[in-house]
C-alpha positions as CSV (number, residue, x, y, z in Angstrom):
1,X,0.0,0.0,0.0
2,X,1.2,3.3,-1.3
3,X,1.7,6.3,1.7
4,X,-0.8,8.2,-0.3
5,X,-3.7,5.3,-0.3
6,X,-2.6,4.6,3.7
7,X,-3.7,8.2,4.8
8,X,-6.4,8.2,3.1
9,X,-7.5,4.7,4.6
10,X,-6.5,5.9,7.6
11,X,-8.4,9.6,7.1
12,X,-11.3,7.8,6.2
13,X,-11.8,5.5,9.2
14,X,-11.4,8.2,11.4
15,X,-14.1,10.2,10.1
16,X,-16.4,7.8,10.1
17,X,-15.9,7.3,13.7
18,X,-16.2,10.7,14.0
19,X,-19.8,10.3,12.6
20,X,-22.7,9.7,15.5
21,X,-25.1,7.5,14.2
22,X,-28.1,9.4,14.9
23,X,-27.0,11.4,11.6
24,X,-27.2,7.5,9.6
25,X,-30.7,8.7,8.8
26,X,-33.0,6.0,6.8
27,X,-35.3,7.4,4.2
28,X,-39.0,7.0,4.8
29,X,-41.2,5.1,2.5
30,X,-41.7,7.9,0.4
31,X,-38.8,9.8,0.5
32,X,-41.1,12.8,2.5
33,X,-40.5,14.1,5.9
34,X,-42.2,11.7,8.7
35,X,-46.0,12.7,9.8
36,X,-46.9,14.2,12.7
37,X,-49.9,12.9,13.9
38,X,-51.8,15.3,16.9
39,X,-52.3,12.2,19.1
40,X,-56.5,13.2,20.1
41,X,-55.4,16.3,19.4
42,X,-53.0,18.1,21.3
43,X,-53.6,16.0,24.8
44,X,-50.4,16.7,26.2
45,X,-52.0,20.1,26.6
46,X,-56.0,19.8,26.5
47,X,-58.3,17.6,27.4
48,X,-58.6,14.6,25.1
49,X,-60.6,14.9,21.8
50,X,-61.9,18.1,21.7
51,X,-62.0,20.6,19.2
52,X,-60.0,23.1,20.9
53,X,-57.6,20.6,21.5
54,X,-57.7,19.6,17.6
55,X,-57.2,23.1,16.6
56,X,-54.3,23.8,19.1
57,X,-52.2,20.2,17.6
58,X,-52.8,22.0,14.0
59,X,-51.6,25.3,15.3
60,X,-48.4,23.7,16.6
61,X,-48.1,22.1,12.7
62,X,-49.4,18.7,13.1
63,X,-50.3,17.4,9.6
64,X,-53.4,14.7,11.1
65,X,-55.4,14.6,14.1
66,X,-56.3,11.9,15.0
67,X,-60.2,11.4,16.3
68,X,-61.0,7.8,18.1
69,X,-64.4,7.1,17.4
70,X,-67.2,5.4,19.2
71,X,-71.1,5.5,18.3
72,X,-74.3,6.9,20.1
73,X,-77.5,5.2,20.8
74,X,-78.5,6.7,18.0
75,X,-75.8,5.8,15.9
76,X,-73.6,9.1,15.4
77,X,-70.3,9.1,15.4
78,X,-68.2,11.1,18.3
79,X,-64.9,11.0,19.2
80,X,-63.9,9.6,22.1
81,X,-60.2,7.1,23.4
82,X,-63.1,4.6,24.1
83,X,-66.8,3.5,24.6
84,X,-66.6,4.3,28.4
85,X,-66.9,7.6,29.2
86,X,-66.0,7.9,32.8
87,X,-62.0,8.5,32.4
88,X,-62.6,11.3,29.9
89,X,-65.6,13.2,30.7
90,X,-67.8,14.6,33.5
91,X,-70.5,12.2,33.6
92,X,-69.6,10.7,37.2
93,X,-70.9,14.4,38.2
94,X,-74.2,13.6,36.2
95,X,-76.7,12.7,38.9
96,X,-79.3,12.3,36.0
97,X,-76.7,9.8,34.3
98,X,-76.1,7.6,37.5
99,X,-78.3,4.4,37.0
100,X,-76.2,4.8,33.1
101,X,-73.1,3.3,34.8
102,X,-73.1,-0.6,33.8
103,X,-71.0,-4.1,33.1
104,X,-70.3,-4.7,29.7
105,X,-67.8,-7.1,28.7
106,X,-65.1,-5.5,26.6
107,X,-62.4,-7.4,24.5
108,X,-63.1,-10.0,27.1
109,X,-62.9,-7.8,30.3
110,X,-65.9,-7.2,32.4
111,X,-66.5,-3.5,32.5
112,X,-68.4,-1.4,34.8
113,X,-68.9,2.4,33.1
114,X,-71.0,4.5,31.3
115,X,-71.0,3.7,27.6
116,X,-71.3,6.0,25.2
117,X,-73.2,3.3,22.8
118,X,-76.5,4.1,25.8
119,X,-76.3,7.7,25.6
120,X,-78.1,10.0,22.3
121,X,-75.8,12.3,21.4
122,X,-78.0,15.3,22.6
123,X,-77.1,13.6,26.4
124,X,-73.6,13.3,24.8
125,X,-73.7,16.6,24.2
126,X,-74.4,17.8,28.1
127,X,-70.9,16.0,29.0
128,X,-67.9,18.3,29.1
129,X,-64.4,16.8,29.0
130,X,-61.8,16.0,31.4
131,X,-58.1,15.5,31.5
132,X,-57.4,11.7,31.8
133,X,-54.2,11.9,33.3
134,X,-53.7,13.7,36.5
135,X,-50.2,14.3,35.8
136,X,-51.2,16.5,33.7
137,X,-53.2,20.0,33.6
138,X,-56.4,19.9,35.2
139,X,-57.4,23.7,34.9
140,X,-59.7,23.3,31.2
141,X,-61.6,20.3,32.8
142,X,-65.3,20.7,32.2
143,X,-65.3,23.6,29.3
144,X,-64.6,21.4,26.4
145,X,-67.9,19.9,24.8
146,X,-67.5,16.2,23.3
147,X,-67.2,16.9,19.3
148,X,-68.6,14.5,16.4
149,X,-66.8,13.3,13.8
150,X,-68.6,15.6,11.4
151,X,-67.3,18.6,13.7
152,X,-63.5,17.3,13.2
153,X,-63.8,17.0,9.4
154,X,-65.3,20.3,9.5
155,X,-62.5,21.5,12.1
156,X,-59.9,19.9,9.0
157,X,-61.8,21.6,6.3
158,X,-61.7,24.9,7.7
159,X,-57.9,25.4,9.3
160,X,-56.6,23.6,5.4
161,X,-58.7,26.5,4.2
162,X,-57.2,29.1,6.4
163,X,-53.8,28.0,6.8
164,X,-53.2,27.2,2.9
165,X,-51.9,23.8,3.8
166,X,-53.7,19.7,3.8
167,X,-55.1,18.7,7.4
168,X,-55.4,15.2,7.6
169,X,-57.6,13.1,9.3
170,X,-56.9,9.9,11.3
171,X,-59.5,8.0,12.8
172,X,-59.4,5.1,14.5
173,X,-62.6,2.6,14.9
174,X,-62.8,1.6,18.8
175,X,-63.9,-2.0,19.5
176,X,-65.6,-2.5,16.3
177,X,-66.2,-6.2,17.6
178,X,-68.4,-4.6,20.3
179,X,-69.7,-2.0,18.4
180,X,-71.1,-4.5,16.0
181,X,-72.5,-6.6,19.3
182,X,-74.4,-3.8,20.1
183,X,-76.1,-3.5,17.0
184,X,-73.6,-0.1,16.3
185,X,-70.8,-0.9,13.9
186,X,-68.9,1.5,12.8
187,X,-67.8,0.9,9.2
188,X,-70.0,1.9,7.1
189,X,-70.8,5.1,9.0
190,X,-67.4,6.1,8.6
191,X,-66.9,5.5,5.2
192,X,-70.3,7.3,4.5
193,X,-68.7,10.4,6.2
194,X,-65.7,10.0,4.8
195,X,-67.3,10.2,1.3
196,X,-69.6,12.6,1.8
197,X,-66.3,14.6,2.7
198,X,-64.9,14.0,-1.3
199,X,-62.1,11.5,0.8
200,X,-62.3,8.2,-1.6
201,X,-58.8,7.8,-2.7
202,X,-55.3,6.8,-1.5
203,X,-54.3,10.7,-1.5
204,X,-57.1,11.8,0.5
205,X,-56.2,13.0,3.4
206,X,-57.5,10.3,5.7
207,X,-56.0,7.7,7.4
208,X,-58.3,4.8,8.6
209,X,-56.4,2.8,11.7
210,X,-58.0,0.0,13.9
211,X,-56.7,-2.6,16.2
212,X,-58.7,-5.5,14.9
213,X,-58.4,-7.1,11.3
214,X,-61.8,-8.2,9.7
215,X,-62.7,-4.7,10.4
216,X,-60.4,-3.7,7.9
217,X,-60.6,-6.2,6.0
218,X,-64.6,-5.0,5.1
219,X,-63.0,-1.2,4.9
220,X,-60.6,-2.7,2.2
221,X,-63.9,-3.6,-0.1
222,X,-65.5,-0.3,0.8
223,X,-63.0,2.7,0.2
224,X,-59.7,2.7,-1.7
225,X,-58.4,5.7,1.5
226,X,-55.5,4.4,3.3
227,X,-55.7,1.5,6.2
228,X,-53.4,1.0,9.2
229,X,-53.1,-2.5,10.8
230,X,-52.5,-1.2,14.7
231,X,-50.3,-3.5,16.5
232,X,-50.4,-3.5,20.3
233,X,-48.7,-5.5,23.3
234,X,-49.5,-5.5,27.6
235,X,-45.8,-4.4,28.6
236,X,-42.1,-4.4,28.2
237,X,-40.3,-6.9,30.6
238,X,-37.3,-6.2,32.2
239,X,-34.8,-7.5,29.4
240,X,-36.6,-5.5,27.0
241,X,-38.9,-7.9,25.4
242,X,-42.8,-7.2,24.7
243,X,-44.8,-9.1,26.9
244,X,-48.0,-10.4,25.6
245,X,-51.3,-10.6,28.0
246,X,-54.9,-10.6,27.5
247,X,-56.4,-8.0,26.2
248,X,-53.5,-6.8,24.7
249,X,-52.0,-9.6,23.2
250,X,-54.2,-10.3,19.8
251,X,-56.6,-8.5,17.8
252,X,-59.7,-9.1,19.7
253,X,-61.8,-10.6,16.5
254,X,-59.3,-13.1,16.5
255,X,-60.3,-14.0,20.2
256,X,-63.9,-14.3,18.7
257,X,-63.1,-16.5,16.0
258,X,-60.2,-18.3,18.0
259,X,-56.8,-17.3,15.4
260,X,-54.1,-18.2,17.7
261,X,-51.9,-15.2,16.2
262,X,-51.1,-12.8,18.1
263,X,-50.0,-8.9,17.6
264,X,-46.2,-10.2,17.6
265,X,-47.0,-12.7,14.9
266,X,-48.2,-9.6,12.8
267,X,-44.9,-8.1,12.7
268,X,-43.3,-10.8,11.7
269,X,-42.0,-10.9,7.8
270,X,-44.8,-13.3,7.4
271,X,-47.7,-11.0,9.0
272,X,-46.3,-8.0,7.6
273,X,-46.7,-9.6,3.7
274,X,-50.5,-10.5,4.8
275,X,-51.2,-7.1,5.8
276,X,-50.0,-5.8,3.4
277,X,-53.3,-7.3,1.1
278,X,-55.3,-5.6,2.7
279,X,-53.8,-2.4,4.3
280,X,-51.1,0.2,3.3
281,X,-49.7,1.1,6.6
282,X,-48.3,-0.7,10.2
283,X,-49.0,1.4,13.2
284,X,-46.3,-0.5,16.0
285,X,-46.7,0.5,19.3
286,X,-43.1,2.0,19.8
287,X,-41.0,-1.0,21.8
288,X,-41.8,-3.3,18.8
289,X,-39.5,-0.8,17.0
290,X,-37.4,0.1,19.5
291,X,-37.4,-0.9,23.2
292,X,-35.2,-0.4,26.6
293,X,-34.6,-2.6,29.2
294,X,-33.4,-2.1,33.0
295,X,-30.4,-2.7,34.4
296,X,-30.4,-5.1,37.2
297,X,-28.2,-5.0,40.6
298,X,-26.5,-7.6,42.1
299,X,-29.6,-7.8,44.9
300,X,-31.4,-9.1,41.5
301,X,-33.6,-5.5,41.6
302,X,-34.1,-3.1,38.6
303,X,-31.1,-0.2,39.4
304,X,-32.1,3.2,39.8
305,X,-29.9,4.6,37.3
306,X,-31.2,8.7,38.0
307,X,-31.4,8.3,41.6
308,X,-34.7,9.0,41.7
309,X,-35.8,6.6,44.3
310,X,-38.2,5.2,41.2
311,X,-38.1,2.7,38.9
312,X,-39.9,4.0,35.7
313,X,-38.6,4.3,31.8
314,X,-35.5,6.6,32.4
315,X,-33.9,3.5,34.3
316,X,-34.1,1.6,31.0
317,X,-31.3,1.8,28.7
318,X,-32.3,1.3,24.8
319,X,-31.2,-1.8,22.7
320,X,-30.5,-1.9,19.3
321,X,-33.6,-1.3,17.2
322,X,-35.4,-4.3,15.9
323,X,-35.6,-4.9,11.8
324,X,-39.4,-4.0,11.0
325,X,-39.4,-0.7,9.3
326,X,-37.0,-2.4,7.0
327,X,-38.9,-5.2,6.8
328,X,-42.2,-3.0,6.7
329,X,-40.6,-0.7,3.6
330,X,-39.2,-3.6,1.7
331,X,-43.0,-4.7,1.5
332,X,-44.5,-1.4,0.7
333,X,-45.5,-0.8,4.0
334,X,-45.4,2.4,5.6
335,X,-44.9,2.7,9.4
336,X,-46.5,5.2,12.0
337,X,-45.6,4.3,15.5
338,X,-47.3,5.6,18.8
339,X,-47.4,7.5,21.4
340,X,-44.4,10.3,22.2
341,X,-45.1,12.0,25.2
342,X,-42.4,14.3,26.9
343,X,-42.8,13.9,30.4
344,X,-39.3,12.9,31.8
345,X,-40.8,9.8,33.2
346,X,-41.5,8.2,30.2
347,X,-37.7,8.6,28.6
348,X,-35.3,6.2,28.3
349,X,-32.0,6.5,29.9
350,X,-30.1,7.6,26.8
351,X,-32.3,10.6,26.2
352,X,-31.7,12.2,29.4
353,X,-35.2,13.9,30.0
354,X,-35.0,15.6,26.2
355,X,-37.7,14.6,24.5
356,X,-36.2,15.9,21.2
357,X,-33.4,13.0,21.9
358,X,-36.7,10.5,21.4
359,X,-37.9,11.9,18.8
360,X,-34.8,12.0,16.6
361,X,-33.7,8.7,17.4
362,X,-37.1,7.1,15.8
363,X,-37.0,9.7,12.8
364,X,-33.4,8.9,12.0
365,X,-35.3,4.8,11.7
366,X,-36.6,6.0,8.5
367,X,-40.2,6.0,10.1
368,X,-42.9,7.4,8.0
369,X,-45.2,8.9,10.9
370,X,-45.4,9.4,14.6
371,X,-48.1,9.9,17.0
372,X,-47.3,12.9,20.1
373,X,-49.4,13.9,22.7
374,X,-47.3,17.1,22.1
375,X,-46.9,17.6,18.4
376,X,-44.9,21.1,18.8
377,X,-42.1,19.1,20.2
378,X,-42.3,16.1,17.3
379,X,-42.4,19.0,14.6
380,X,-39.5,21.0,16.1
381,X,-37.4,17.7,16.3
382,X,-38.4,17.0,12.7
C-alpha cells in the first residue's frame, strides 16, 4: 500500500468514527419528511378529543389529528379514546346519568362504566371533557364539549382553508367487535362520512387505523383511503422484550373467532406480507420498534440509574432497534408508530429527559409517521 492510499485509509476511518449514528438517517417510504400525527389532538396540553384541543395540535403544525371514534345510541359518530366515558368526561358528576353506569364485557374484560353506545348524542352533548391523566393539567376540565366526527372534518376543512396547507384526518374505529354486538358498527358510517367529505382515494387525506383485522378487512372492499393495521402489546419486561397478555396480546376478533396469532405474529416478515393485502400502513406500538430494558443489581432488583428513588422508563437503557421498518418498507408498508409524550418519566436513559433526543432517534429509523401527545415538540425535532 502506497503512503498516499494509507492516509487516506487511515483519514477515512477516522471520520467515520467521528460520525454519531443518529445522523445515519434512513429514508421514509416515500422519500417525504415523517407525519406528525396530533395524538387526540393536542392532549399533552388539552383535554382529550376536543375541538379546541384539535385546533391547538394543528396550530403547533401537526399534519393529522387523529379522532377515536365510538357510536351513540343513535348511531352518530363522536370521538372519544373509548366507549366508556367515565375516564374522559364529566358524567360521574351527572346525577341524572347515574343508573347509566353498567357491566359490559369488553375485548373480554368485564367492565363497569358509562358507555357511550346508551347515551343519544344530545345527552352526549351535556358532557364536558376531562383530563385523563392527573399528571397533567387539570385547569380546562369541564369547558370542552364532546365533538362528532362531522365537527372534526369540518375543524380539517376549515384550518386547510385558512392555513393554505392539507389537514389530515386519522380515525381510528374503537372495539368495532363490540360495536357491531351492540347493533352499532362502525364501518360503514365512517366510510359514509368519509365520502360525503370528497375523501375516496389513497391521497385523500384520511388515514383509517383499527386494532382488529376483519374490520379492515370489510373497509378494504368499501373505500380505496389508506388503512393501518395497529399493533399492540400489555408491557415491556425487564430484558426489554414485549410481553404479551390478554387484552393486549391479539386482535380481539381473532379471540372471537379463535386465530391463535397474536400482535407479535403480525410483525413478523410473514404477518407484515399478509397485511399488506389488505392495508397500506403498520402502526407498531413503539417498543416493537425500538425498546429499553433495565439494568439489574447484584440484589437481582431493577437499578435506579437517575437516583430518583423510582423505577420508571428513564432506568431503562435502549437496545439496538429491531428490523421492521425495514422489513415494513421492503413490503411497501409504511410505518407510523405511537405515542411520544415528553414527560421525563416516560424517557429512556439515553435521552436524558429531552424529549427531542426521542424523537430524533425514531426519525433517523426511517419511520414514515409518529403519534405525540405534544406535536410542537415532534415538529421541532423534525
Amino acid at each position: 500500500m502506497t503512503l498516499t492510499r494509507m492516509v487516506a485509509t487511515v483519514f477515512l476511518a477516522m471520520t467515520a468514527m467521528a460520525v454519531p449514528p443518529a445522523l445515519a438517517q434512513e429514508k421514509t417510504l416515500d422519500g417525504k419528511p415523517p407525519l406528525v400525527v396530533g395524538h387526540r389532538g393536542a392532549s399533552g396540553y388539552l383535554p382529550d378529543h376536543t375541538l379546541e384541543g384539535y385546533r391547538k395540535a394543528i396550530e403547533m403544525g401537526a399534519d393529522f389529528i387523529e379522532p377515536d371514534l365510538v357510536a351513540t345510541k343513535d348511531g352518530v359518530l363522536i370521538a372519544r379514546h373509548e366507549p366508556m366515558l367515565g375516564g374522559t368526561t364529566d358524567v360521574s358528576a351527572k346525577p341524572e346519568f347515574a343508573s347509566r353506569k353498567r357491566k359490559v364485557k369488553v375485548d373480554g374484560v368485564d367492565t363497569e362504566e358509562w358507555f357511550a353506545f346508551d347515551f343519544t348524542l344530545a345527552e352526549i352533548k351535556t358532557l364536558r371533557a376531562i383530563q385523563p391523566l392527573k399528571e397533567r393539567d387539570q385547569s380546562h376540565n369541564g369547558k370542552y364539549a364532546v365533538p362528532t366526527f362531522q365537527e372534526v372534518i369540518d375543524l380539517a376543512k376549515a384550518e386547510s382553508a385558512r392555513l393554505g396547507r392539507v389537514i389530515g384526518v386519522y380515525p381510528e374505529t374503537k372495539h368495532p367487535s363490540l360495536h357491531s354486538a351492540v347493533g352499532l358498527p362502525l364501518e360503514d358510517r365512517l366510510v359514509d362520512q368519509i365520502k360525503a367529505a370528497g375523501w375516496t382515494e389513497k391521497t385523500s387525506p384520511v388515514i383509517i387505523q383499527s386494532f382488529e383485522v376483519a374490520n379492515l378487512k370489510y373497509l378494504r372492499t368499501r373505500t380505496n383511503v389508506r388503512l393501518v393495521q395497529l399493533v399492540d402489546a400489555d408491557d415491556v419486561d425487564k430484558d426489554g422484550k414485549i410481553v404479551l397478555a390478554a387484552p393486549y396480546d391479539k386482535p380481539y376478533d381473532f379471540v372471537i373467532t379463535g386465530n391463535p396469532k397474536t400482535f407479535a405474529d403480525l410483525v413478523t416478515k410473514e404477518g407484515l406480507a399478509e397485511i399488506r393485502t389488505y392495508a397500506d400502513g403498520v402502526g407498531p406500538w413503539k417498543p416493537f420498534i425500538m425498546a429499553g430494558k433495565q439494568e439489574i443489581g447484584a440484589d437481582g432488583k431493577p437499578r435506579d440509574l437517575n437516583g430518583d428513588g423510582k423505577i420508571d422508563e428513564q432506568d431503562r437503557v435502549l437496545l439496538p432497534p429491531t428490523d421492521l421498518v425495514k422489513n415494513a418498507h421492503a413490503l411497501g408498508l409504511f410505518v407510523h408508530t405511537w405515542t411520544f409524550r415528553s414527560e421525563a418519566r416516560r424517557l429512556a436513559s439515553n435521552f436524558k429527559g429531552d424529549p427531542a433526543a426521542e424523537y430524533k432517534a425514531f426519525y433517523a429509523l426511517g419511520i414514515d409517521g409518529l403519534f405525540s401527545d405534544f406535536p410542537d415538540h415532534a415538529v421541532k425535532a423534525r
